[in-house]
N, CA, C and O atoms as CSV, one atom per row, in Angstrom:
chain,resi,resn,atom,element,x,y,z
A,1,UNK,N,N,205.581,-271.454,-153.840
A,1,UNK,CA,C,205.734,-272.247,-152.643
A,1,UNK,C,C,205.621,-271.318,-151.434
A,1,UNK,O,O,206.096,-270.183,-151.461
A,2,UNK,N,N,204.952,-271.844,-150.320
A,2,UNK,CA,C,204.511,-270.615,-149.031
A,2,UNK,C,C,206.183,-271.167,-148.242
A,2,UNK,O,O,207.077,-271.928,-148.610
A,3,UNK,N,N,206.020,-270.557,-147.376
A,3,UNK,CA,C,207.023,-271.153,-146.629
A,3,UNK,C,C,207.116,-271.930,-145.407
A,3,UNK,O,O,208.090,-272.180,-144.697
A,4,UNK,N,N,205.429,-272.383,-145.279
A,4,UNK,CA,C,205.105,-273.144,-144.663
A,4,UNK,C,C,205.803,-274.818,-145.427
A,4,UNK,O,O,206.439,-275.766,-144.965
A,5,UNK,N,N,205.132,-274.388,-147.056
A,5,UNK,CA,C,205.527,-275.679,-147.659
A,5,UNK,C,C,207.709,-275.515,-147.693
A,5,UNK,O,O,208.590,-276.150,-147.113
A,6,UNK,N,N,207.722,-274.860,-148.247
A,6,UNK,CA,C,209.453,-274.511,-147.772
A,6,UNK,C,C,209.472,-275.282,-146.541
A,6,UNK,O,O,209.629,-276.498,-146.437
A,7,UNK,N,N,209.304,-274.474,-145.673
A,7,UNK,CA,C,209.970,-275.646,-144.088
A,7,UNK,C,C,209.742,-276.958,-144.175
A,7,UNK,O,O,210.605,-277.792,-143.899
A,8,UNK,N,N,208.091,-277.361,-144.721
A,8,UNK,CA,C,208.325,-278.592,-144.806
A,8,UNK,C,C,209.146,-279.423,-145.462
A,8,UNK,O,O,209.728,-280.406,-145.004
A,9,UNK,N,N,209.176,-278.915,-146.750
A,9,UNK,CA,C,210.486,-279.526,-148.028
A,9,UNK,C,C,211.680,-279.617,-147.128
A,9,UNK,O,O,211.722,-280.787,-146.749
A,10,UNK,N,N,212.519,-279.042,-146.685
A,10,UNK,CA,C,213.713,-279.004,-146.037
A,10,UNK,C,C,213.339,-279.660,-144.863
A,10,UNK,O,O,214.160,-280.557,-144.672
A,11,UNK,N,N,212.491,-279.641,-143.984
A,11,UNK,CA,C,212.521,-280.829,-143.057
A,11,UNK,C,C,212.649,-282.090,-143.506
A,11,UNK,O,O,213.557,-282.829,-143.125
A,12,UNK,N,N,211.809,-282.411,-144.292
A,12,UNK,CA,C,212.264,-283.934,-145.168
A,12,UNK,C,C,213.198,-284.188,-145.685
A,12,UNK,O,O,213.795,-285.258,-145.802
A,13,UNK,N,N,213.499,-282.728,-146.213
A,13,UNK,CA,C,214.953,-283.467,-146.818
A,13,UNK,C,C,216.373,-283.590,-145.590
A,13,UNK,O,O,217.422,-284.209,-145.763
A,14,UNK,N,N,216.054,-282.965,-144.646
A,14,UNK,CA,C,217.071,-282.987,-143.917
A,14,UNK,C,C,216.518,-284.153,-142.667
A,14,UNK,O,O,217.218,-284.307,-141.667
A,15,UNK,N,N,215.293,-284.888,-142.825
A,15,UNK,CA,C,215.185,-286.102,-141.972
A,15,UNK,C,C,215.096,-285.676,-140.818
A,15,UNK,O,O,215.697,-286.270,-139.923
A,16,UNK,N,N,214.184,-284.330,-140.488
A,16,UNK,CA,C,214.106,-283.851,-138.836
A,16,UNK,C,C,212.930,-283.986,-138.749
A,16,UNK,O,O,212.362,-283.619,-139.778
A,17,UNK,N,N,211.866,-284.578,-137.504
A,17,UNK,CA,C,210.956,-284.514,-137.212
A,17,UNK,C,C,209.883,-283.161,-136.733
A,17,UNK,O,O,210.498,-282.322,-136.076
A,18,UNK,N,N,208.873,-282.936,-136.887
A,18,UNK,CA,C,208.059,-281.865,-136.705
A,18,UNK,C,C,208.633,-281.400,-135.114
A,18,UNK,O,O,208.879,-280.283,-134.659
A,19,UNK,N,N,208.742,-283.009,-134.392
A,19,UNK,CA,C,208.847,-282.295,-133.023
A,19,UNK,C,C,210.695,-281.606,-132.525
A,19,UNK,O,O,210.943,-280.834,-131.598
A,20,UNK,N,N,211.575,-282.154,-133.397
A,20,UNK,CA,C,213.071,-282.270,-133.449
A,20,UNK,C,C,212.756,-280.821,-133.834
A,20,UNK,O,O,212.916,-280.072,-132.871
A,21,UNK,N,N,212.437,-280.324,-134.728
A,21,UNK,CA,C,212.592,-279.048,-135.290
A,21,UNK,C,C,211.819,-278.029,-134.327
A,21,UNK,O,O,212.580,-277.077,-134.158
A,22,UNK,N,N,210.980,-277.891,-133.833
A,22,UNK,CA,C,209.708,-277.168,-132.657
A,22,UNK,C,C,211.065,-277.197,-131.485
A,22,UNK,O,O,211.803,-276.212,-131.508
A,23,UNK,N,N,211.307,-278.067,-130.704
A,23,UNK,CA,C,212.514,-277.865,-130.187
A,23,UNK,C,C,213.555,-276.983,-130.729
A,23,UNK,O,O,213.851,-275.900,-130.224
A,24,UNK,N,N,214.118,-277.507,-131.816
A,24,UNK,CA,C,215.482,-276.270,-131.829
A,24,UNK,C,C,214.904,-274.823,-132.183
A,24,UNK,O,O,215.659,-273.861,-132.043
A,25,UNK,N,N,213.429,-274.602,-132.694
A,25,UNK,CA,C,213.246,-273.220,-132.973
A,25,UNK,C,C,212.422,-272.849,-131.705
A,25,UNK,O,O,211.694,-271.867,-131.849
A,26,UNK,N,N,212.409,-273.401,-130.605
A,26,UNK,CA,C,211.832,-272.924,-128.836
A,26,UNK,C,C,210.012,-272.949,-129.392
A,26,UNK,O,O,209.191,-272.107,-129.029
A,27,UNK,N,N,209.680,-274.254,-130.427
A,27,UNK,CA,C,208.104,-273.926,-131.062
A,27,UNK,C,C,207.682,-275.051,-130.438
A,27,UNK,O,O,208.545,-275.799,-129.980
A,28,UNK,N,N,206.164,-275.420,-130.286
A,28,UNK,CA,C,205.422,-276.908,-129.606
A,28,UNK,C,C,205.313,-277.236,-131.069
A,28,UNK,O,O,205.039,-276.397,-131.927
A,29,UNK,N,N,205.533,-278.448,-131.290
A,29,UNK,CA,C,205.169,-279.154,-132.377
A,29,UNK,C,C,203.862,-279.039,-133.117
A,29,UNK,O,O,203.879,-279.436,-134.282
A,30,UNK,N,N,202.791,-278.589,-132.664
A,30,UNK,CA,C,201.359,-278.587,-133.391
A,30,UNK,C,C,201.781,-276.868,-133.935
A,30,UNK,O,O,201.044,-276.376,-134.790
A,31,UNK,N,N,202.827,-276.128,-133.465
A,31,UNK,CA,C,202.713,-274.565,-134.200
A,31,UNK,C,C,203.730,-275.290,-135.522
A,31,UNK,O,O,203.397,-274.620,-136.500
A,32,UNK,N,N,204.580,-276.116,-135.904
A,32,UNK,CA,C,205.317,-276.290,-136.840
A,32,UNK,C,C,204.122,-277.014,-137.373
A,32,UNK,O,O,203.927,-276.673,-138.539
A,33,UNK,N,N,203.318,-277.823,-136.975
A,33,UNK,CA,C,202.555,-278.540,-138.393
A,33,UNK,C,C,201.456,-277.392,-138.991
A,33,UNK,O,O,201.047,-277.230,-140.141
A,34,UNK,N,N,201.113,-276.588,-137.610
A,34,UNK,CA,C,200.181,-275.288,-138.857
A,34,UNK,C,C,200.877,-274.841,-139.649
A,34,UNK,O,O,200.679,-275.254,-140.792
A,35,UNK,N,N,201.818,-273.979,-139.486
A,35,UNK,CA,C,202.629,-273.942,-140.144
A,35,UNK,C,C,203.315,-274.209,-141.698
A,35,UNK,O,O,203.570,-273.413,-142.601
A,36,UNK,N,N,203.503,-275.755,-141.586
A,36,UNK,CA,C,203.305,-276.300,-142.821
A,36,UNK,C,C,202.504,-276.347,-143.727
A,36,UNK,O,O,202.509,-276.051,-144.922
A,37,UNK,N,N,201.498,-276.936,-142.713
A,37,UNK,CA,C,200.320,-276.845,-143.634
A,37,UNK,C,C,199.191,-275.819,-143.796
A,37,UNK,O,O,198.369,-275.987,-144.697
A,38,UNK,N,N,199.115,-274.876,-143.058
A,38,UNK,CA,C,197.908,-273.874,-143.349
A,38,UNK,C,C,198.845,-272.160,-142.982
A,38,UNK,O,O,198.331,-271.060,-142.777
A,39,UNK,N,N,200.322,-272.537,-143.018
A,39,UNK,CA,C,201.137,-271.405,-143.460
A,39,UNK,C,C,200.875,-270.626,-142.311
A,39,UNK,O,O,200.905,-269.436,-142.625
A,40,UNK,N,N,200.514,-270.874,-140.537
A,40,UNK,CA,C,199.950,-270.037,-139.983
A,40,UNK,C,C,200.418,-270.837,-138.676
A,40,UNK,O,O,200.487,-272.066,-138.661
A,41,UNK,N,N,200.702,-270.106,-137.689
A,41,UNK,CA,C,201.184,-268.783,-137.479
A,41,UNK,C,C,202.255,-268.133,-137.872
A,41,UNK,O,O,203.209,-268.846,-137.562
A,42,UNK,N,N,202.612,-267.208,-138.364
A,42,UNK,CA,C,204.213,-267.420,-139.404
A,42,UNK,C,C,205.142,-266.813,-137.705
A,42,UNK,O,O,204.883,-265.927,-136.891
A,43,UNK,N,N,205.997,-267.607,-137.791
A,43,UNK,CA,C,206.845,-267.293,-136.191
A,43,UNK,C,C,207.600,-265.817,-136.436
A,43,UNK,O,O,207.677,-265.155,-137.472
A,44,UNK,N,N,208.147,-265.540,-135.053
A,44,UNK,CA,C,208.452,-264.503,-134.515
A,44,UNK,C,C,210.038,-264.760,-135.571
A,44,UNK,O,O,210.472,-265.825,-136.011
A,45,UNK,N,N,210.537,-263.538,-135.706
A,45,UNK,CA,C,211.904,-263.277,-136.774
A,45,UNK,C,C,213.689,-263.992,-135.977
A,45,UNK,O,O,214.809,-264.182,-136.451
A,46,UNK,N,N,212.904,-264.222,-134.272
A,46,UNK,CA,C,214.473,-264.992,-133.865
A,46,UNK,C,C,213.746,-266.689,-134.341
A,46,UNK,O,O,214.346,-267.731,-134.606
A,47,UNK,N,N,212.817,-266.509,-134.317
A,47,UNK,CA,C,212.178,-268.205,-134.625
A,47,UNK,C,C,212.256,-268.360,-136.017
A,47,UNK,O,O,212.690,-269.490,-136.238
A,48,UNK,N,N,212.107,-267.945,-136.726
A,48,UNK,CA,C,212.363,-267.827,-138.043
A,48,UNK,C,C,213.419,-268.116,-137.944
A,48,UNK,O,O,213.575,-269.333,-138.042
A,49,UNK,N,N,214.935,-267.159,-137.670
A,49,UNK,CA,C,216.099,-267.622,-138.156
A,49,UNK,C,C,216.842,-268.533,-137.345
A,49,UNK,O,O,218.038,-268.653,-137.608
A,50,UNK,N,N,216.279,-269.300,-136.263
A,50,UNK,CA,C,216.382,-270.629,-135.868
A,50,UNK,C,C,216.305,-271.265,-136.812
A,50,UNK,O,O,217.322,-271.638,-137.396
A,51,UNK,N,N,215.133,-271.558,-137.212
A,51,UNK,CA,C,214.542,-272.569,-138.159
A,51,UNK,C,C,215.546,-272.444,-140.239
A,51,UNK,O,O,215.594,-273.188,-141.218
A,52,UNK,N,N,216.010,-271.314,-139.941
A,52,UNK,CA,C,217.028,-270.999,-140.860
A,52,UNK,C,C,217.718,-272.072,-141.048
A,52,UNK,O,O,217.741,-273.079,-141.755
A,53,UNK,N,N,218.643,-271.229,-139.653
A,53,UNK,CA,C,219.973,-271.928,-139.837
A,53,UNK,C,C,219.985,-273.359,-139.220
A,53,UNK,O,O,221.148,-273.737,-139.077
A,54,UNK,N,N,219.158,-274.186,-138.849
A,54,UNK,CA,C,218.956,-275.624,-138.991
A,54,UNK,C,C,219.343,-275.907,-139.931
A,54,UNK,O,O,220.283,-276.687,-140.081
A,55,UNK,N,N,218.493,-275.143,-141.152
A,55,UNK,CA,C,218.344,-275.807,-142.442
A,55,UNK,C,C,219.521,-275.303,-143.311
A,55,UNK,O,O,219.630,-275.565,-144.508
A,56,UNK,N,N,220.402,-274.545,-142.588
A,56,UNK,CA,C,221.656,-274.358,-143.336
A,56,UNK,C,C,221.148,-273.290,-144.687
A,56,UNK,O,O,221.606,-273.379,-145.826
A,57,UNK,N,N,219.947,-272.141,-144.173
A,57,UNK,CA,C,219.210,-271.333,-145.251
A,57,UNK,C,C,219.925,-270.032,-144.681
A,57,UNK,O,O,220.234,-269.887,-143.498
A,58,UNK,N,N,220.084,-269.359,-145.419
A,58,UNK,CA,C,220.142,-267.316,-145.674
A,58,UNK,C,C,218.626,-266.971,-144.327
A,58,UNK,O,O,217.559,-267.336,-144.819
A,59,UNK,N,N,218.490,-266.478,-143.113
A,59,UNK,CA,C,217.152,-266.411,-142.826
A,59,UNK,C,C,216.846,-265.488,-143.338
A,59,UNK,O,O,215.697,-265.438,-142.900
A,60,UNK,N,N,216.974,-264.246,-144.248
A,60,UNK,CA,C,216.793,-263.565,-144.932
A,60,UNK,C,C,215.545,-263.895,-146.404
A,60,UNK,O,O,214.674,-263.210,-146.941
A,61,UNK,N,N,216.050,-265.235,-146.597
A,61,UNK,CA,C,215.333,-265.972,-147.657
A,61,UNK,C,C,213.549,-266.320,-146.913
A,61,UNK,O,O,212.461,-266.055,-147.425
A,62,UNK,N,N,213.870,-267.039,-145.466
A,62,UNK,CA,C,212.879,-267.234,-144.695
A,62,UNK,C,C,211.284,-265.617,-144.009
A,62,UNK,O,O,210.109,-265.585,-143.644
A,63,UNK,N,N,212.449,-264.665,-144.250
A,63,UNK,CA,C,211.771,-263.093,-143.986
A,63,UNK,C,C,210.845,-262.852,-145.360
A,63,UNK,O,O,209.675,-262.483,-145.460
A,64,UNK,N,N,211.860,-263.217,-146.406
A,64,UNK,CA,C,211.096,-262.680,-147.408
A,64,UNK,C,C,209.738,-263.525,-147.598
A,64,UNK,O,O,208.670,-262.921,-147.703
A,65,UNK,N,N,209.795,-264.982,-147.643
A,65,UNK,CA,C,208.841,-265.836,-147.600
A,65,UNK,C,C,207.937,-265.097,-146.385
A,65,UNK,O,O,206.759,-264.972,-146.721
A,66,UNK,N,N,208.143,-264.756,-145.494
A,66,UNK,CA,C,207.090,-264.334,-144.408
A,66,UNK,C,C,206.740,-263.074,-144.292
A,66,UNK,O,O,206.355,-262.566,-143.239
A,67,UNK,N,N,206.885,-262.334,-145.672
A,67,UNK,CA,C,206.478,-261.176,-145.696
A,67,UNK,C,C,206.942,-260.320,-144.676
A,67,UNK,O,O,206.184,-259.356,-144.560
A,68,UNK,N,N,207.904,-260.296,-143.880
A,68,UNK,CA,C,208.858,-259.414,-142.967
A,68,UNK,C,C,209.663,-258.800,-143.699
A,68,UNK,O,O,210.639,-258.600,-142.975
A,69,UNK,N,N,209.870,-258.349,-144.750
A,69,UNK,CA,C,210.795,-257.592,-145.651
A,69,UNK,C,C,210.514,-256.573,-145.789
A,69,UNK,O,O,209.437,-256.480,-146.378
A,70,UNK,N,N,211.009,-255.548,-145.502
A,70,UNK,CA,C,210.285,-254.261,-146.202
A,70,UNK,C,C,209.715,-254.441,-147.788
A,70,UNK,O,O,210.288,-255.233,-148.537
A,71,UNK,N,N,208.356,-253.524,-148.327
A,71,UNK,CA,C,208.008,-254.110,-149.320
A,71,UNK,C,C,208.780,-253.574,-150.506
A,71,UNK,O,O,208.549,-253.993,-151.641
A,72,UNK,N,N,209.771,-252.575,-150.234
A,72,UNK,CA,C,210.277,-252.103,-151.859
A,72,UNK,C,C,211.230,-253.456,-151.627
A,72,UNK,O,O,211.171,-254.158,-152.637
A,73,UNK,N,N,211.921,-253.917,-150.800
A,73,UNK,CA,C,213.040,-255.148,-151.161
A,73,UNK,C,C,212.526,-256.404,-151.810
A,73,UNK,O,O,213.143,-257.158,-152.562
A,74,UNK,N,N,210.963,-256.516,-151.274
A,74,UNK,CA,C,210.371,-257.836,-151.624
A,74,UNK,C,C,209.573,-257.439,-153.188
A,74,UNK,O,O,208.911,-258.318,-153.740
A,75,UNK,N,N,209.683,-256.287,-153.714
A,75,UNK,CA,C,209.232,-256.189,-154.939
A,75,UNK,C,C,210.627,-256.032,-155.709
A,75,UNK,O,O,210.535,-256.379,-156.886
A,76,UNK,N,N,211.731,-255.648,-155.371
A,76,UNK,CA,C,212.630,-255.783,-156.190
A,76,UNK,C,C,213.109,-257.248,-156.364
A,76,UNK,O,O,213.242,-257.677,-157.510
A,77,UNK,N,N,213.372,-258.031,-155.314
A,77,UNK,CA,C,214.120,-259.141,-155.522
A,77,UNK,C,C,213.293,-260.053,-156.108
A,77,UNK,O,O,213.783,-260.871,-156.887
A,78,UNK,N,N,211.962,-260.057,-155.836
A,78,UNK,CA,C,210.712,-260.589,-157.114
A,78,UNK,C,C,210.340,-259.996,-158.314
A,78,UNK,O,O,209.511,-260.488,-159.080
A,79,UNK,N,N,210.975,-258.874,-158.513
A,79,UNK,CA,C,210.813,-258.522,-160.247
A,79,UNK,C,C,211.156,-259.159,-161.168
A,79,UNK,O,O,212.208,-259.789,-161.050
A,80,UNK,N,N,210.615,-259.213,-162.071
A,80,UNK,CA,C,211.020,-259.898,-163.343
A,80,UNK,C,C,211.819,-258.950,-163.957
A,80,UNK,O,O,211.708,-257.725,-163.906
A,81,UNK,N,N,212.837,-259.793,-164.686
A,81,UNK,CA,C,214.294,-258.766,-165.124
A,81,UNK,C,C,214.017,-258.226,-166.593
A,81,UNK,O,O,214.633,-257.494,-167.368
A,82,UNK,N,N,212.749,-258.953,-166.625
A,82,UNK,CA,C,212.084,-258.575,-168.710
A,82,UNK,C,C,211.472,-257.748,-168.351
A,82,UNK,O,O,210.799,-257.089,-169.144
């Protein structure tokens, strides 16, 4: 799942509109539907953890999805434990 599709899942499930959500993360509504759907532009890291803690998420979880992680953290916490 990108985390374009992530934001979208949790917008639906939490019943916020493209434009309700673009507001609380300071975004115009057409950057949340790229976003969703073509995973692009991935927002700036205070916009990111706006869009977090809306969703009541770790924005940490949201970094890693956006490839803002340093890469030894994002290869450890994606390793397979076999």
């Amino acid at each position: 799942m990108t985390l374009g599709e992530f934001i979208r899942f949790k917008r639906f499930e939490k019943r916020i509109t493209q434009s309700a959500l673009a507001q609380k993360a300071q975004m115009r509504q057409y950057e949340i539907c790229l976003l969703e759907r073509y995973n692009y532009p991935i927002p700036s890291n205070s916009k990111l953890a706006l869009i977090a803690t809306e969703f009541g998420v770790n924005p940490d979880i949201f970094f890693l999805m956006a490839g803002k992680s340093p890469a030894k953290i994002q290869e450890w916490l994606l390793s397979d434990p076999d």
